[in-house]
C-alpha positions in Angstrom: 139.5 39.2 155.5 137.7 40.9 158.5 138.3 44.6 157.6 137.3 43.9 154.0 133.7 42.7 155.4 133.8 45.4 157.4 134.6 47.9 154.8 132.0 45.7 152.5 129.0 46.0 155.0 129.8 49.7 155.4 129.8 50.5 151.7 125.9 48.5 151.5 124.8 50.8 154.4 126.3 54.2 152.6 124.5 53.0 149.7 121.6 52.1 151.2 121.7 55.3 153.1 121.9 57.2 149.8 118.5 55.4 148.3 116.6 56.8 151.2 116.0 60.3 150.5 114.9 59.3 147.0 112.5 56.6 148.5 111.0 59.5 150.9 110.8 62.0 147.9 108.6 59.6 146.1 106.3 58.8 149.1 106.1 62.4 150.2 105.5 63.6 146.6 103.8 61.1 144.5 102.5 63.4 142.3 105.9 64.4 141.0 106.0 64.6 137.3 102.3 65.2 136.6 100.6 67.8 135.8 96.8 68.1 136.5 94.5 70.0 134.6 92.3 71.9 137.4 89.1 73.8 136.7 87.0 76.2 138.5 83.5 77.6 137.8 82.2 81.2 136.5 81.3 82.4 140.4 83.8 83.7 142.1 82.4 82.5 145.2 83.8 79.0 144.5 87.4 80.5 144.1 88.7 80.4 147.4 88.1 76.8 148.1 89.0 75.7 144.0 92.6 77.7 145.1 92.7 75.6 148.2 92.2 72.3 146.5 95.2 73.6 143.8 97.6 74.1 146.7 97.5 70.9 148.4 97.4 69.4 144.9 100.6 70.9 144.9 102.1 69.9 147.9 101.5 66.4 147.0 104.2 67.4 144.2 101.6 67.7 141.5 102.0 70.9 138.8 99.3 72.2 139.1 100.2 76.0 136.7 96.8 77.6 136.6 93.3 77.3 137.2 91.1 77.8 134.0 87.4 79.0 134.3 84.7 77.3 132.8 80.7 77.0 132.5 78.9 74.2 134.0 78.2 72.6 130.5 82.2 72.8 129.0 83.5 71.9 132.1 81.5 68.9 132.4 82.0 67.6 128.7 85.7 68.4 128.9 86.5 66.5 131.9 84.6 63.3 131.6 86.4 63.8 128.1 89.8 63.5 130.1 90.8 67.2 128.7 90.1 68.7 131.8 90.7 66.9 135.2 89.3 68.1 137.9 87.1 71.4 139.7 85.9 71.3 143.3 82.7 73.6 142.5 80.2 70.8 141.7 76.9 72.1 143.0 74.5 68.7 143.5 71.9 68.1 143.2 71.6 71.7 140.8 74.0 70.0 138.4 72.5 66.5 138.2 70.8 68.0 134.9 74.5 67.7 133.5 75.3 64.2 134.4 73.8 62.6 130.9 77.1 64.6 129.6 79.5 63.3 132.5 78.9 60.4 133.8 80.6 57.8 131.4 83.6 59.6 131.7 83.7 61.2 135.3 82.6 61.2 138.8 81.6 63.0 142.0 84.5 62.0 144.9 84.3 63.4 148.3 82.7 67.1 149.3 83.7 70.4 150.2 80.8 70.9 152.5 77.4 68.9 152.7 74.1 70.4 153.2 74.3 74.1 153.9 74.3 75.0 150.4 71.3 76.9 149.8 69.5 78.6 147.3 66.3 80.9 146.8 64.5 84.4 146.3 65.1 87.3 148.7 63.3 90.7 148.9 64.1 93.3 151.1 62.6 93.3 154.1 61.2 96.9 154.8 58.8 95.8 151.3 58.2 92.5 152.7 56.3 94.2 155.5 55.3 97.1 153.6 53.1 95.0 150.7 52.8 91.5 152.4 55.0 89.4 150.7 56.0 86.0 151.2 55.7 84.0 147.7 56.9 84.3 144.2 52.9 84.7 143.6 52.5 88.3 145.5 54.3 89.6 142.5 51.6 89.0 139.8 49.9 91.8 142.1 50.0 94.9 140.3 51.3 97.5 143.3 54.1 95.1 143.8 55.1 95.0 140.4 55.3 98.6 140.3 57.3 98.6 143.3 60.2 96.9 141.8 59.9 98.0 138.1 62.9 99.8 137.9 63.4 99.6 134.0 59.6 100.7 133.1 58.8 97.7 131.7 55.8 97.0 134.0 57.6 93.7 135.4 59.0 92.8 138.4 62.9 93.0 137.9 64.8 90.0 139.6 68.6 89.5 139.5 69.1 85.7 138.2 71.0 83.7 136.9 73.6 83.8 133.6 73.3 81.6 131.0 75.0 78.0 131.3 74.7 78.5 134.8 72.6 75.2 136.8 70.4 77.8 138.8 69.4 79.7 135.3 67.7 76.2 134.2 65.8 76.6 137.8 64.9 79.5 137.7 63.5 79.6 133.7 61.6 76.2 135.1 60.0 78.4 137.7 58.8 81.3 135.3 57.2 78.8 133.7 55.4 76.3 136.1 54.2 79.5 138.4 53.3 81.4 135.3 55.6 84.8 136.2 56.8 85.3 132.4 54.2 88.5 132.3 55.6 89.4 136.0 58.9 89.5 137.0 61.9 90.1 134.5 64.9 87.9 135.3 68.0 89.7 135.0 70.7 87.4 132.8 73.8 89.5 133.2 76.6 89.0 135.1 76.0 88.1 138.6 78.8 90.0 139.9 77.9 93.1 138.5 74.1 92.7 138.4 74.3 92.1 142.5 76.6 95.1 142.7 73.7 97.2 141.2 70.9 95.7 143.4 72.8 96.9 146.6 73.3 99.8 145.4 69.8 100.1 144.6 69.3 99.1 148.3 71.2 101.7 150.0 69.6 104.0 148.1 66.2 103.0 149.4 65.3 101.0 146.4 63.3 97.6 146.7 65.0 94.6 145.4 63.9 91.0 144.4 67.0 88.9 143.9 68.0 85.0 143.9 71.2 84.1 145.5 72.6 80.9 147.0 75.3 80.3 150.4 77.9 80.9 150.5 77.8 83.8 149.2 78.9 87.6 149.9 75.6 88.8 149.1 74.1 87.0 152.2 77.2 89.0 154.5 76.3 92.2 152.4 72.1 91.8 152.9 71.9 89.9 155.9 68.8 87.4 155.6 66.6 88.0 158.4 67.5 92.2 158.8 67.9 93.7 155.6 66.1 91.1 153.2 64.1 87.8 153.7 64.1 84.8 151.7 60.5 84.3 150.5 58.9 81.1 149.3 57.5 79.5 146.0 54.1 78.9 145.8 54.5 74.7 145.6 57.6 72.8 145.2 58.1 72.5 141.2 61.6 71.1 140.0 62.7 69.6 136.4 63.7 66.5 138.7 60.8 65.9 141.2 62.7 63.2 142.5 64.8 66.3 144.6 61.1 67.7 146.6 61.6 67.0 149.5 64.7 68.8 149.7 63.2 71.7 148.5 61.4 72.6 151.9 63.3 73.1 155.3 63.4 73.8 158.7 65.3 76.4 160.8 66.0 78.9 157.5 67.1 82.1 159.2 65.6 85.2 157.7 62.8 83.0 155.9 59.4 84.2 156.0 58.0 81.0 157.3 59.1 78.1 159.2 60.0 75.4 157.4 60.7 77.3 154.6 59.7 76.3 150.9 62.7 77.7 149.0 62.1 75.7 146.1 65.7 74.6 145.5 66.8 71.5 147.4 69.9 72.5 149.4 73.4 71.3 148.0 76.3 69.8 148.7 79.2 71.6 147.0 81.5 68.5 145.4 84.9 67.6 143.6 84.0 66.1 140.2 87.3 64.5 138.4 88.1 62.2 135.2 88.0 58.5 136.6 91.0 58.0 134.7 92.8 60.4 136.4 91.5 59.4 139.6 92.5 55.8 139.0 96.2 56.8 138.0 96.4 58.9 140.9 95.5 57.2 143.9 96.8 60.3 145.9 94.3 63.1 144.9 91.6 60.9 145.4 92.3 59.9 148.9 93.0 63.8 149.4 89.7 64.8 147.5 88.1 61.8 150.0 89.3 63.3 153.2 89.4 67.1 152.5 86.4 69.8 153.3 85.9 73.3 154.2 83.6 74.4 156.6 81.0 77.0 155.2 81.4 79.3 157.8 85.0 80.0 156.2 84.3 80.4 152.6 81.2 82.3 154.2 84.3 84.8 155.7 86.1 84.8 152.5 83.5 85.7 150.2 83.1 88.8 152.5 86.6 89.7 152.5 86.5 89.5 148.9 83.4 91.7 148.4 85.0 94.3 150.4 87.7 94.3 148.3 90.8 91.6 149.4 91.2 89.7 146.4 94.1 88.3 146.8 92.7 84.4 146.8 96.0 82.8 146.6 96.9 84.3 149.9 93.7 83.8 151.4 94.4 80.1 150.7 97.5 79.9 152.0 96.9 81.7 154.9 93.7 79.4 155.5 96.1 76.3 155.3 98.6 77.5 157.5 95.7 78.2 159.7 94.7 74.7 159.0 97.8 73.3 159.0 97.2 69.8 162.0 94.2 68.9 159.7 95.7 69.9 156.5 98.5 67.5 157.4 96.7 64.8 158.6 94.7 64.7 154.7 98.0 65.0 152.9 98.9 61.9 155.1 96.0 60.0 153.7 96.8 60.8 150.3 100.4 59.5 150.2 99.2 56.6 152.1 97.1 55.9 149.5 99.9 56.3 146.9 102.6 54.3 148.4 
């Protein structure tokens, strides 16, 4: 009667030995079985930390197969929708003009990086000192609309922004409320390619009057501050006034004043995802909750990129492996939050 106990109680523990590994599997990947629809936007400055985001996704057991690219407007209709699920290249407050289309169905979680995220008008700096400038205003002046006319048309030529873009409904504003539409030609093409052109343009001795944001490679490839300057707007004018005071600030290196009126309020750069999804999955909401990037690394990125390493999925990797104490310590949240 003893041995059969025995033999008894060491059958439960075999068999309870044998549960474990499942019970682990399904704290350690509680995504396992679902597959997230991930999307990323139309700058491929926002890559690096969008293919971040998809990896630990993944390591939470999540299938994550591809990231698709969207515009702003798509994006946002498809995943408060529930057809898409997810991006990590929210840009707010630029792309509060799109939360009439999101917000029954979606929500902002978390942030990449807060603050830091600026936008505005540069000029290189040799024509800064050369004509004077420091405002959107000097270029209704007719010698420095000749300087940068470089299509003939007797306007100003400005790389902007593409269509469906957040800073392209800025920007239009702006042409508008400072009266430049007889002044300065924005340039809608692609940003990649229209950039490319203006530093080219630059080497060559060229002037250039362009808008960019951070990060960005274009602020590692014309250094604010050496080769261009970020110039101000004349007053602070915004489609959402509400944003103003955000619009001006202090300690903007390579501005041409101090505090600086850029005329965009500075951004945080944030995870928007279905509420849906992120109530049936506990895990990537704790994750997108706890995880960030700092700027100076997508900053490092983004130049590595323009110079010609493109290879984003091991950038990612590498930066989590880099990462890995703090990468950890998130993924540790996030099944917390799912067991």
């Amino acid at each position: 009667m003893f041995s059969l106990k025995k033999t008894l109680a060491g059958l439960t523990a075999v068999a309870l030995m044998g549960a474990a590994p499942a019970a682990v599997v399904a704290q350690d990947m509680p995504g396992e079985g679902v597959t997230v629809n991930m999307a990323q936007a139309t700058w491929d400055t926002g890559w690096f930390h969008a293919e971040i985001y998809r990896q630990l996704i993944s390591e939470l057991g999540y299938d994550v197969p591809q990231i698709t690219t969207l515009d702003n407007p798509p994006f946002y209709q498809t995943v408060a929708q529930g057809d898409m699920d997810l991006w990590v290249n929210g840009w707010f407050p630029l792309h509060n003009t799109y939360e009439d289309t999101f917000s029954n169905g979606a929500e902002l979680v978390g942030a990449v990086a807060e603050g830091g995220a600026l936008e505005g008008y540069l000029v290189n700096a040799s024509a800064v000192e050369e004509f004077g400038i420091t405002s959107l205003e000097d270029f209704k002046r007719d010698e420095v609309k000749e300087a940068f006319d470089r299509n003939g048309d007797g306007m100003a030529d400005m790389v902007a922004c593409p269509p469906g873009w957040g800073c392209e409904i800025n920007i239009e504003h702006h042409m508008d409320a400072y009266d430049l539409r007889d002044h300065i030609n924005p340039i809608k093409a692609g940003y990649a390619a229209s950039m490319a052109d203006a530093v080219a343009a630059y080497d060559s001795g060229e002037n250039i009057l362009f808008y960019t944001w951070t990060p960005n490679w274009t602020v590692n490839e014309l250094v604010p501050g050496e080769d261009v300057m970020w110039i101000e707007v004349p007053e602070v004018d915004l489609p959402d006034m509400s944003m103003a005071d955000a619009a001006t600030m202090d300690g903007v290196e390579g501005c041409v004043n101090d505090p600086c009126t850029l005329g965009f309020p500075a951004n945080d750069i944030v995870p928007v995802a279905n509420s849906a999804f992120l109530e049936e999955n506990p895990a990537v909401r704790a994750l997108l909750e706890s995880a960030s990037i700092p700027l100076a690394d997508i900053f490092a990125q983004n130049a590595a990129m323009n110079e010609g390493d493109d290879d984003i999925e091991a950038q990612a990797a590498q930066w989590i492996e880099d990462n890995r104490d703090m990468v950890d310590g998130w993924l540790e949240t996030a099944r917390g939050a799912a067991s």
